[in-house]
Structures are given as structure tokens and as C-alpha cells.
matplotlib code that plots the C-alpha trace (Angstrom):
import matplotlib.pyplot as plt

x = [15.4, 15.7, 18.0, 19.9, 20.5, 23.1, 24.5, 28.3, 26.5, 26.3, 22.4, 22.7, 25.9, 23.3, 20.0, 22.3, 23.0, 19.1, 18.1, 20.4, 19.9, 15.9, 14.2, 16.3, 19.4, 18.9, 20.4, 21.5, 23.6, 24.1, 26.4, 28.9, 31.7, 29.8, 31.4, 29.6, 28.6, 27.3, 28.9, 26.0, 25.2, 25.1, 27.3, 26.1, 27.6, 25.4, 25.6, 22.0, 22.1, 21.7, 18.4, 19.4, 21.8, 19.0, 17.1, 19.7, 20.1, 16.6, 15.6, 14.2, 13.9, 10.5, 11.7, 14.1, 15.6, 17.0, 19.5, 21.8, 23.9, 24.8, 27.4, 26.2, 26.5, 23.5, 24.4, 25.5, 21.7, 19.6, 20.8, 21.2, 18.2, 15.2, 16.8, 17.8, 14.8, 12.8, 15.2, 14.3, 10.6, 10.5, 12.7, 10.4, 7.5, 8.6, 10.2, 6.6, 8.7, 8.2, 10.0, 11.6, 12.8, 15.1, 14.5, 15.3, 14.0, 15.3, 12.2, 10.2, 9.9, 13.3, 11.0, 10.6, 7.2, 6.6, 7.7, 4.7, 4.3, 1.5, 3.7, 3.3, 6.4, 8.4, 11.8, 14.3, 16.8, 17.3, 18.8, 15.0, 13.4, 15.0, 14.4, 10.8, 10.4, 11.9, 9.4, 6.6, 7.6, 7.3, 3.9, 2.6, 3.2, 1.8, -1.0, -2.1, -1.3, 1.5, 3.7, 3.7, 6.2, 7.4, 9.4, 10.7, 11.9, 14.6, 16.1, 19.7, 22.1, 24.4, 26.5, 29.3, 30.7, 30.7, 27.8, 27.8, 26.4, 26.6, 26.6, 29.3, 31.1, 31.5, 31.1, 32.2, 34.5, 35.8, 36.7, 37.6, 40.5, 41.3, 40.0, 37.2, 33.9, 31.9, 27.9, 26.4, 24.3, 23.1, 24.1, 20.4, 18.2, 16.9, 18.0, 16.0, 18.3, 18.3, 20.8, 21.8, 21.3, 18.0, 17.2, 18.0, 16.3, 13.3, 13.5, 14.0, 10.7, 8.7, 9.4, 8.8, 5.4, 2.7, 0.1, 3.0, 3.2, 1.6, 2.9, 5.6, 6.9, 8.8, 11.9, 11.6, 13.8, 14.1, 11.7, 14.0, 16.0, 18.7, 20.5, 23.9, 25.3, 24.1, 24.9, 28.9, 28.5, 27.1, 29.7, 32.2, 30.6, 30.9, 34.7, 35.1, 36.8, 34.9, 34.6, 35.1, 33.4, 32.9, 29.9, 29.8, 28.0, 26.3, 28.8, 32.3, 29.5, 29.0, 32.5, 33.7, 31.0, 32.9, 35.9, 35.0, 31.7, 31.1, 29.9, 28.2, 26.4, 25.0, 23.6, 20.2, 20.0, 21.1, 17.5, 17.2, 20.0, 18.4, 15.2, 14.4, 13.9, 11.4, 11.1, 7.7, 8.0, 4.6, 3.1, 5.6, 5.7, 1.9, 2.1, 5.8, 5.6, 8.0, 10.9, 13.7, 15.1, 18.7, 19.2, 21.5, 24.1, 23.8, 23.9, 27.2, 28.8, 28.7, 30.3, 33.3, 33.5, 33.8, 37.2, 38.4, 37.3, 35.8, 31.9, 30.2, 29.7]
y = [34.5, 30.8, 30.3, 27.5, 26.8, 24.5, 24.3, 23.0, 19.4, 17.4, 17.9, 21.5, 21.2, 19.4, 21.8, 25.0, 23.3, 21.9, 25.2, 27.1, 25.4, 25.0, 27.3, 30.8, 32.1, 34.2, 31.7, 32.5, 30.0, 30.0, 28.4, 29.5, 29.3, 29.3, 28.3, 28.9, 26.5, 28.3, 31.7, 33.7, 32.2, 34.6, 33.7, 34.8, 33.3, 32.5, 30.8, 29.0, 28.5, 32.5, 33.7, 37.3, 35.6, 33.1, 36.2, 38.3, 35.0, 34.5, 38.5, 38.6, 34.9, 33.7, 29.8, 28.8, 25.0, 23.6, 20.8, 21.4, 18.3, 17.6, 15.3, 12.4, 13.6, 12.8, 15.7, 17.8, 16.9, 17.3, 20.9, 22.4, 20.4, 22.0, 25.6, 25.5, 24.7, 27.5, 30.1, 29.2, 28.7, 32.3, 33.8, 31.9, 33.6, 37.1, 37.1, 35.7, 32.8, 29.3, 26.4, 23.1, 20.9, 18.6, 15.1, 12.0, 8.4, 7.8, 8.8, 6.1, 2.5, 0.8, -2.8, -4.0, -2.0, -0.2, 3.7, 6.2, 9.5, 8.2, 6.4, 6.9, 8.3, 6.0, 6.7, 3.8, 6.3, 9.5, 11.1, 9.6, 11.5, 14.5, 14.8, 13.3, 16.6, 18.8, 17.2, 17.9, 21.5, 21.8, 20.1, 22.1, 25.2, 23.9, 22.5, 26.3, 27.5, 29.9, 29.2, 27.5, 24.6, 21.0, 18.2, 16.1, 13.1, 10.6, 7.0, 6.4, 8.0, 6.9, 8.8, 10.3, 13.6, 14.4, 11.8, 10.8, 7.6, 4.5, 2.6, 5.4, 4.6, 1.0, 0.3, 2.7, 4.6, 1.3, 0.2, 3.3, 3.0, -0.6, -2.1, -5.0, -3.5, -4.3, -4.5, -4.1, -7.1, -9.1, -8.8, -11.0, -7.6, -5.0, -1.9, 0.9, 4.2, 7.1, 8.5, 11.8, 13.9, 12.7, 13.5, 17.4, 17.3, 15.8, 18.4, 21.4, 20.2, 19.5, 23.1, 24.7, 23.5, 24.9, 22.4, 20.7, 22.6, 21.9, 17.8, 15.7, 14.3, 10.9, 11.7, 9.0, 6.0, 3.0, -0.1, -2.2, -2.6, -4.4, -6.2, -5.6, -8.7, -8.0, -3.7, -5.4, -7.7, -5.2, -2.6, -5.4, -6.3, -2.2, -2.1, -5.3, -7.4, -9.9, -7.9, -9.9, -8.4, -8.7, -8.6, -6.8, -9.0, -7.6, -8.5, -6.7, -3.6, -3.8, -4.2, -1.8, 0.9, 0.7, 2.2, 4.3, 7.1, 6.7, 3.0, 3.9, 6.2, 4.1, 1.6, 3.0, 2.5, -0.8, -2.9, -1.2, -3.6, -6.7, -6.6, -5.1, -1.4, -0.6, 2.9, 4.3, 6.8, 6.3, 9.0, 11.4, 9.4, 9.1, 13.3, 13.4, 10.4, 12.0, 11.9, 9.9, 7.7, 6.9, 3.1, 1.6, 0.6, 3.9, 5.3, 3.1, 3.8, 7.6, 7.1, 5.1, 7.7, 10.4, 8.4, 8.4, 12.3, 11.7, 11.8, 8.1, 6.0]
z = [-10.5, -9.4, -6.3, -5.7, -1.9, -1.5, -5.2, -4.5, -4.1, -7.4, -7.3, -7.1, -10.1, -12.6, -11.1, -12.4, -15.4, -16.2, -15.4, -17.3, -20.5, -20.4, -18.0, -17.5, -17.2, -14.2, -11.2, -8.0, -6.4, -2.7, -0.3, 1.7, -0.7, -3.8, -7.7, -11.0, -13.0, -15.8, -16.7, -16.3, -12.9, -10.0, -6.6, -2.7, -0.2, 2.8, 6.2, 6.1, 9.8, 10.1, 9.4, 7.9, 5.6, 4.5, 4.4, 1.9, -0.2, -0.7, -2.1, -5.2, -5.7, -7.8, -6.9, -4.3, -4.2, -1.1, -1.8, 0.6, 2.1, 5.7, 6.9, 8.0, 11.4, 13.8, 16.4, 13.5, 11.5, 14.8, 15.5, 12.4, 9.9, 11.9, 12.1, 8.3, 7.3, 9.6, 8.1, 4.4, 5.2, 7.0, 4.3, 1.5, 3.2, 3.5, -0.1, -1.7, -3.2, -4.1, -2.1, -3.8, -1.0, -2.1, 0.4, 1.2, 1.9, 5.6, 7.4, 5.2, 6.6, 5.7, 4.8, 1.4, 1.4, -1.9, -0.9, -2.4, -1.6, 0.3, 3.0, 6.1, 8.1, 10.2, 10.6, 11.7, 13.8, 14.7, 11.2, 10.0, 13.1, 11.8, 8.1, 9.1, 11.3, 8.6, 6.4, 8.5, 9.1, 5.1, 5.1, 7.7, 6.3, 2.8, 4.6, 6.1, 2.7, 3.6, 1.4, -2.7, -1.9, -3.5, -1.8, -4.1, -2.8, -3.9, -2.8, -2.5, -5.6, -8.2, -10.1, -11.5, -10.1, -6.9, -6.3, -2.7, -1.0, 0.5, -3.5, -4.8, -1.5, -1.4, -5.2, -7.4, -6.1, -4.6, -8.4, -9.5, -6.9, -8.0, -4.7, -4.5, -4.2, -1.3, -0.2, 3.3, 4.4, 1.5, -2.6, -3.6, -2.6, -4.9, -4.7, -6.4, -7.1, -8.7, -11.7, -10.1, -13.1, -13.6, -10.2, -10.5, -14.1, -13.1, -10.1, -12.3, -14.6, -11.4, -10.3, -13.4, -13.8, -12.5, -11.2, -9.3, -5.8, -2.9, -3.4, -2.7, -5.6, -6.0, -8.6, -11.3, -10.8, -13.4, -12.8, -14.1, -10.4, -9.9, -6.9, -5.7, -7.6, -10.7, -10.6, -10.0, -12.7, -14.9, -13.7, -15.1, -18.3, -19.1, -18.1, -20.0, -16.8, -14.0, -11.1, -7.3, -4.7, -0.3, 1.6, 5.1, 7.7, 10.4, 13.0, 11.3, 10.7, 14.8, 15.7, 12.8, 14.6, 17.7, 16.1, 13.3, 13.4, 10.4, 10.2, 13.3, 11.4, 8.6, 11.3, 11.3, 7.6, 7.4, 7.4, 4.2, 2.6, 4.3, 2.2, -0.9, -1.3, -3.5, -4.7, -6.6, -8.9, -11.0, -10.1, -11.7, -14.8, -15.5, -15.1, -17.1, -19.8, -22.3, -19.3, -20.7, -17.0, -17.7, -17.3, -15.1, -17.8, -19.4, -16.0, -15.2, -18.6, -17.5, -14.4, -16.1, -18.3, -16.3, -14.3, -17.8, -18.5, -21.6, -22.9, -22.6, -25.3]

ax = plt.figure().add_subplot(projection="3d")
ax.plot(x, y, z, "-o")
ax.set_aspect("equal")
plt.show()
């Protein structure tokens, strides 16, 4: 059995799907309103904030992924991140299963200093404190040996599906709508993200190989990265039009933050967008060479495609 915590997200929608087609069809996915993804797939719904439930979902589980997704809610990430992440450790423990964390970048430096899985920790704000002391729970509890465990760690998404960031936000689905797309900061810095499904594929084959645990793992990204002017003009060229877009200085960001939580919640991300971001992934390509990384026009045709509900050409 390999259980899925957190599986409504589009990670956890592609995971079920990787894993279902290549690795076993015994899946568990877990959330508190669960929905299969493949027909064979088995639904428990489960708060992941109470330990017994954590406990119940976890039973019988030989590898457990954690991909849940929080709103981006610093009160909402600093109570609940740390006691999610005890329950599934504890439950991961008693249950003699193996743990996949599913991470992100924002406890990294947000400078245009190559991210490794080396990197030291030094988070920007306090969503980075947090998911820096989630990490370090994890790491701990590898470190003492107490558990088998993974984190696999990606940079910011693109997508199609339910795909959620700040480039999906402002770009995408900004075009998808018929509205201008817009960039935070600068459009002249490169940006290094990651195609969603590769993400949860590269996930799946990290976890179903055995001299993987005990490492964090960078998801594989391609090289080839692009800034925010050229991802618009190539977003264009693949819907055939030229494509205007609007930059968001610093100053509307501040003023817009005094009015609406949510800008005020991307603010400790922003020196990200100011220089380049440069994600390293080589260490999971020198170990996975065969793994096919979905450009970024490939990538972009997919999303198009899947406005338009049909397969990508």
C-alpha cells in the first residue's frame, strides 16, 4: 500500500496517477474530502491535524507521501505545519513505514545563489521559518535513524490543472481569462520552475527506489531557464498572438499589501523575483539520466491545451 496524504492537490492528482500506472495499484488517498483518481484507488478521509486520524490513515502503509497544501496563510502555516508534520512522523514510526515529504524552496536563501540540496537554510520570513522547522523535524528524525524518509524538494510550479502559484496566478491563468499577464518586480530575471507532472513523477521514482531515503532530493527542473519576458513571449508564440504584459513595482505591491492579505503574503517571497533564482537539480539527473524533463514549450503547450480540453500537440 502507498498512501497519499494530501492527494486533492494537483501533485497528489499526477502522484496517484504515476503510481498507478508504474508502481502498484494498491493507493490510499487521504484528505479530508478525498476523490479517486484511478478506479482502483482507495479513499479515507482524515483531519491531519488529529493525531489518531493521521494514525488510522497511515495503517498498513509500506510508503506514505505528504503533499498536502496549506493556504498561504502565515498564522494558519505556523500552527498547523509543525503539528502536521509531528502526527505523520509519529504515525510513520509506529506503522514501520517510509516517509516522502513533499517541500518547498522558501526556507532557502531567496539570492541568485545556485539552490543544492547542500544549501544552507535561511528563510526570508516567517512561512520560510516554518517549512525550515518542518524540515528540520524530518532531518532530525532521519538523522537518529528512526524513521526511512525522503524530502523531495521543488522551486515554484507551472502547470496545467489545478496547478497553483504565484506564475499560474499572474500569467497563466491571467491569459486564460483574457486579461494582460503580469510579473512581480522585474521580467529580465530567470526563473527556474518546475512542470508539475514531472514533479510528482520524478517523486514517485525517487520513492520507489531503494538507495534514495535518508536524502533530500532536488525534483529535476529544465536547465534551459527562462525569464518572465521570454515565458510570455513564448506563451504567445504557442497561442499564435503577441502577448502585452505589466510589471508590479515594489511600491503598488506595498500599497496593494495594505488592502488585500494576500499580497501581503507574497512579500517575503519577493527578493526572489529581483534576482535570478537558480534551481539545481543535478544531482537527481546524474542518479536518473533516462528521466525525460518536459520543456517549457512543451510544458506551455499542455497547459493551453488543457483550457481548450483536448490532448497537446
Amino acid at each position: 500500500m502507498q498512501t497519499i496524504l494530501g492527494a486533492n492537490g494537483q501533485i497528489g492528482i499526477e502522484l496517484a496517477k504515476e503510481l498507478h500506472q508504474r508502481y502498484t495499484k494498491s493507493i490510499r488517498l487521504v484528505s479530508r474530502h478525498p476523490r479517486k483518481v484511478n478506479e482502483s484507488d482507495e479513499l479515507f478521509a482524515a483531519d491531519l491535524l488529529d493525531a489518531g486520524q493521521t494514525m488510522q490513515a497511515v495503517a498498513g502503509s509500506q510508503i506514505v507521501y505528504l503533499t498536502v497544501g496549506i493556504p498561504m496563510d502565515t498564522k494558519v502555516w505556523e500552527d498547523q505545519w509543525p503539528k502536521m508534520m509531528s502526527n505523520v512522523i509519529d504515525a510513520c514510526k509506529a506503522h514501520n513505514a517510509r516517509l516522502v515529504y513533499f517541500d518547498n524552496t522558501y526556507m532557502l536563501p531567496q539570492t541568485a545563489e545556485v539552490q543544492t540540496e547542500e544549501t544552507r537554510f535561511r528563510p526570508n520570513g516567517p512561512k520560510g521559518r516554518v517549512k525550515a522547522k518542518v524540515a528540520s523535524m524530518l532531518l532530525d528524525e532521519m538523522q537518529k535513524g528512526g524513521l526511512e524518509a525522503i524530502i523531495c524538494r521543488a522551486p515554484e510550479f507551472y502547470g496545467p490543472g489545478k496547478t497553483q502559484s504565484i506564475t499560474n496566478s499572474l500569467v497563466f491563468n491571467s491569459i486564460r481569462k483574457g486579461k494582460k499577464p503580469r510579473v512581480l518586480l522585474r521580467d529580465d530575471t530567470l526563473r527556474t520552475l518546475i512542470y508539475t507532472p514531472d514533479a510528482s513523477k520524478a517523486m514517485a521514482l525517487i520513492a520507489n527506489s531503494n538507495d534514495t531515503f535518508q536524502q533530500t532530493w532536488h525534483l529535476p527542473c529544465d536547465d534551459d531557464r527562462l525569464t518572465y519576458k521570454e515565458l510570455i513571449r513564448l506563451t504567445g508564440e504557442v497561442l499564435g498572438e503577441q502577448l502585452s504584459y505589466s510589471i508590479l513595482s515594489s511600491l503598488l505591491l506595498k500599497v496593494s499589501g495594505l488592502f488585500n492579505p494576500r499580497v501581503r503574503e507574497i512579500a517575503e517571497l519577493l527578493p526572489r523575483y529581483r534576482s535570478n533564482n537558480l534551481f539545481d537539480s543535478q544531482k537527481f539527473k546524474r542518479r536518473f539520466p533516462d528521466f525525460p524533463i518536459t520543456g517549457y514549450k512543451s510544458g506551455i503547450k499542455a497547459i493551453v491545451s488543457a483550457w481548450e480540453g483536448k490532448a497537446p500537440g
